[in-house]
VEXDREN-2710 file (C-alpha; in Angstrom, 1 decimal):
% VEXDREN-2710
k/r/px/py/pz
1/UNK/-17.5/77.0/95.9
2/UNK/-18.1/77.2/91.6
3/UNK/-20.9/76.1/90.1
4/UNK/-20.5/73.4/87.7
5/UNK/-22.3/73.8/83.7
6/UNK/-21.9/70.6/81.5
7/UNK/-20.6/71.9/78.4
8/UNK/-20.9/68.2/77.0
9/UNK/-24.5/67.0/75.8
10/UNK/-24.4/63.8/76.8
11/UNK/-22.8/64.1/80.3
12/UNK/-25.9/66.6/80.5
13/UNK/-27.8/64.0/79.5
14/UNK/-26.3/61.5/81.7
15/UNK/-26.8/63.5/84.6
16/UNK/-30.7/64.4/83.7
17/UNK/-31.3/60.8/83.1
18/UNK/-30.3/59.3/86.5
19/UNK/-30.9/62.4/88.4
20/UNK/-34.8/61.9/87.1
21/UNK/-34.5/58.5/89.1
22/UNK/-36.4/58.1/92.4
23/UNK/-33.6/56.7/93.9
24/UNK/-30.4/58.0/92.1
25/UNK/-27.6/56.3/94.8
26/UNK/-25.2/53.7/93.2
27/UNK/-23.2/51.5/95.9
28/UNK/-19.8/49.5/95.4
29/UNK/-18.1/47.6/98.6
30/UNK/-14.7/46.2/97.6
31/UNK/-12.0/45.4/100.7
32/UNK/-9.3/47.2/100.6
33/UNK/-5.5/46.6/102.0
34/UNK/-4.8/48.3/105.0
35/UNK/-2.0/46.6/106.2
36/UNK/0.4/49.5/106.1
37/UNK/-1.9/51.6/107.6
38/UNK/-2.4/49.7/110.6
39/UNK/1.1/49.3/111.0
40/UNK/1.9/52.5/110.8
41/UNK/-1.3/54.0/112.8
42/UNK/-0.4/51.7/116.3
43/UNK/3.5/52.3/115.6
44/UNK/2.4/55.5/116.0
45/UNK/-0.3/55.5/118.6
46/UNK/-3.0/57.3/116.7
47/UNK/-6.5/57.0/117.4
48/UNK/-7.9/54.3/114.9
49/UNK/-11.1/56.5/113.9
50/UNK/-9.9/59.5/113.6
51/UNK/-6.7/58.6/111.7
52/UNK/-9.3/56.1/109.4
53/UNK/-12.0/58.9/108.7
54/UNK/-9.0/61.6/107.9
55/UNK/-7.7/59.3/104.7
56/UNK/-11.1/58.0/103.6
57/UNK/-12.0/61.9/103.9
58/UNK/-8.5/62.7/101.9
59/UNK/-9.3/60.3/99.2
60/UNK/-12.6/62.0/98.7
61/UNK/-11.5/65.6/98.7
62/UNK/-9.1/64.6/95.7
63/UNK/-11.8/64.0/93.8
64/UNK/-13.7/66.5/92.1
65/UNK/-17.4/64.8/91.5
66/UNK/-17.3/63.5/95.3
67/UNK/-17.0/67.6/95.8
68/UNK/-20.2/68.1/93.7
69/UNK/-23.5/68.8/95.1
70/UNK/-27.1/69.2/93.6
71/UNK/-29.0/72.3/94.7
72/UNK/-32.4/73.1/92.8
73/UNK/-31.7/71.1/89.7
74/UNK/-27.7/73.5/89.8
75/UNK/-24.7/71.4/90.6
76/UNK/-22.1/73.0/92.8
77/UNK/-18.6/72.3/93.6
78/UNK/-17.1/72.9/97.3
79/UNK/-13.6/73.7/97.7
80/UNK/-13.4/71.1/100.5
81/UNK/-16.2/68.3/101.7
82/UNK/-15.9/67.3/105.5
83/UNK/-16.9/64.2/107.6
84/UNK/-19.8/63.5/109.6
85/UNK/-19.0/59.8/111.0
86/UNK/-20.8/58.2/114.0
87/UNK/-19.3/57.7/117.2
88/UNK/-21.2/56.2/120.5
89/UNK/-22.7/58.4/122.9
90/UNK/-22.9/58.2/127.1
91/UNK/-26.5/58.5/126.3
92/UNK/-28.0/55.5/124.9
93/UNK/-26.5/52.2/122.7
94/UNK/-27.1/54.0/119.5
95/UNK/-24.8/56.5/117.4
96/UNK/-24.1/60.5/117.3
97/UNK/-23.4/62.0/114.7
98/UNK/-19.8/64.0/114.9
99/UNK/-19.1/67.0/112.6
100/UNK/-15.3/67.8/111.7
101/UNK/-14.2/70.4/109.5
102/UNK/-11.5/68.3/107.2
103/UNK/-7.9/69.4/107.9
104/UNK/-5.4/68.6/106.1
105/UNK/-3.2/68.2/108.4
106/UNK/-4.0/64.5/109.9
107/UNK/-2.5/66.1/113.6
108/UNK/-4.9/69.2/113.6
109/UNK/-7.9/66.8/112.0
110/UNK/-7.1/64.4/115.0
111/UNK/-6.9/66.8/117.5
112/UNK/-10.2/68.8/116.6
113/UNK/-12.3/65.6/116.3
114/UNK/-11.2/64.8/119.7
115/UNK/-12.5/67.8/121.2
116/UNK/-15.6/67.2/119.3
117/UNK/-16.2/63.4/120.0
118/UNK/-16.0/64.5/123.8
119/UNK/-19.2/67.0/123.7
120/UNK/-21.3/64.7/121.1
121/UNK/-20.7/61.8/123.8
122/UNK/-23.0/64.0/126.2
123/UNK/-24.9/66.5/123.8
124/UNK/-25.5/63.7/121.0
125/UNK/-26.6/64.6/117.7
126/UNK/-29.1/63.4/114.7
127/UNK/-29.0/66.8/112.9
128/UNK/-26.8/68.5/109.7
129/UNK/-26.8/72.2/110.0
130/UNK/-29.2/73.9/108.2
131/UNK/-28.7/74.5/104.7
132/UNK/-25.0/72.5/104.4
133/UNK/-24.2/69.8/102.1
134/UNK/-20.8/69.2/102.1
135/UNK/-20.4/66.4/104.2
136/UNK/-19.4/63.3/103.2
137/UNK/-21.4/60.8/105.8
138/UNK/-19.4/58.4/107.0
139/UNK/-20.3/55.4/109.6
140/UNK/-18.2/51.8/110.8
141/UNK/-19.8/48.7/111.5
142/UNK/-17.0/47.4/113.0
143/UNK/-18.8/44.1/114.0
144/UNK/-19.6/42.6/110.8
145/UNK/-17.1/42.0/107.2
146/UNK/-19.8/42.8/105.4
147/UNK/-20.1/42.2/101.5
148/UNK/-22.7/44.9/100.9
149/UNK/-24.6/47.8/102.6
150/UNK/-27.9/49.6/102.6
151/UNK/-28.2/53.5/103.9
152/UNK/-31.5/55.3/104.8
153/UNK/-31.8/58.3/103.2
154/UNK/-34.7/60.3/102.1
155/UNK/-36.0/59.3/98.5
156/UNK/-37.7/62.9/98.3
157/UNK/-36.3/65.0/97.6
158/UNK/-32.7/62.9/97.2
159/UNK/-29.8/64.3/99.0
160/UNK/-25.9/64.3/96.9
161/UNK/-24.3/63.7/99.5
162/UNK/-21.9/60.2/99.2
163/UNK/-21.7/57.8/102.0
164/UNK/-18.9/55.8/103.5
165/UNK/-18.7/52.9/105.5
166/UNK/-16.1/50.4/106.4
167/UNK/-16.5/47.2/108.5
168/UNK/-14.7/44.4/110.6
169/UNK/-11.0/44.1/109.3
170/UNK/-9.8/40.7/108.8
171/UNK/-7.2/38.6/107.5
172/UNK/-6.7/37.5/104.2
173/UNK/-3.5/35.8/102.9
174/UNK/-0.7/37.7/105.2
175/UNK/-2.7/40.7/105.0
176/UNK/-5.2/42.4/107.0
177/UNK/-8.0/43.6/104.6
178/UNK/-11.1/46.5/105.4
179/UNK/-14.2/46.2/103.7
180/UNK/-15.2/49.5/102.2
181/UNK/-18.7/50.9/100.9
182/UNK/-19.2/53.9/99.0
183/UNK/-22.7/55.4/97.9
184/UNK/-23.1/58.1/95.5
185/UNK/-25.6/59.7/93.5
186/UNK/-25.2/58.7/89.8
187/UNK/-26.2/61.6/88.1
188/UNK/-22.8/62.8/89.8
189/UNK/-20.4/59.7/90.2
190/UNK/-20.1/57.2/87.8
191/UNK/-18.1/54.4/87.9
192/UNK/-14.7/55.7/86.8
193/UNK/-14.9/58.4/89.7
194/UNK/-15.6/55.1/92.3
195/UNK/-12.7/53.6/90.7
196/UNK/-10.5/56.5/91.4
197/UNK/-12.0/56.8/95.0
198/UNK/-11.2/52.9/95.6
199/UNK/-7.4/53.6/94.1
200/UNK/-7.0/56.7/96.1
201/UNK/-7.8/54.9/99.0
202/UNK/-5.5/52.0/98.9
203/UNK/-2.3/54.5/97.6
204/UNK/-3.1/56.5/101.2
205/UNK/-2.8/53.1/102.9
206/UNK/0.2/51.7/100.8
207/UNK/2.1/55.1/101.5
208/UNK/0.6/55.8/105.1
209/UNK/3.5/57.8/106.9
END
């Protein structure tokens, strides 16, 4: 973990105007191709989730800014970021959180957030540990394509972390297509860092092995 200074005056003033917002989170949904990926994940036999939430997670890590935190008006950098994604529980019809430490290695990823998903499915859970921000929250909605998405989040104070969510695949000209949501907080990621996120993304799925 570094802390990050802004040797630039208007990236400092970038990130003091939109970090002065009450609500600082940008979103973008675009679909993304993940023919390949599919392919490859059933050839395979891998566990849809877990193989899904290890790339969107490896696109992420590759990116500096989705790294970067805000604590006390500081920005931080983490050497890695790691998932939190939902997964249903024995308990009731609605989600747990699950907690991985990111791997990467997509074999010891899978295998760790198998032996997590199995105690969160009796012991469910709602709450981050104390103190830690490098997640990147992540959650599927696999029943709708949706064109658009809302998170709850707190609005004071506003949390840095990004979220990540991707919906009901479909077919689109030959091809079968993922939509894909990403929220950020702007005084962090701007636009050109969601671009490289989107890219990154689609590259993993193009070259999935």
């Amino acid at each position: 973990m570094k802390k990050i200074t802004f040797d630039n005056p208007h990236r400092k003033k970038h990130f003091d105007f939109f970090n002065g917002m009450n609500h600082p989170h940008f979103n973008i949904t675009a679909n993304v191709d993940i023919t390949r990926f599919l392919n490859i994940q059933r050839k395979k036999k891998l566990p849809l989730t877990y193989s899904l939430v290890h790339l969107l997670a490896t696109a992420a890590n590759e990116i500096p800014e989705f790294k970067w935190r805000i604590r006390n008006n500081e920005i931080i950098e983490h050497d890695l970021v790691h998932p939190s994604f939902t997964v249903p529980t024995d308990e009731t019809d609605v989600f747990s959180f699950c907690t991985v430490d990111f791997k990467s290695s997509r074999e010891d990823f899978i295998k760790l957030a198998e032996s997590i998903r199995i105690q969160m499915k009796s012991e469910p859970s709602m709450e981050d540990e104390l103190g830690r921000d490098d997640y990147l929250f992540m959650s599927a909605i696999p029943w709708i394509s949706f064109t658009s998405i809302q998170h709850a989040m707190h609005y004071h104070p506003h949390d840095s972390v990004p979220r990540i969510s991707w919906g009901k695949f479909f077919g689109q000209d030959k091809k079968t297509m993922m939509p894909l949501a990403v929220q950020a907080h702007h005084a962090l990621v701007d636009g050109q860092h969601m671009g490289s996120y989107f890219n990154n993304v689609q590259s993993l799925c193009d070259n999935y092995k």
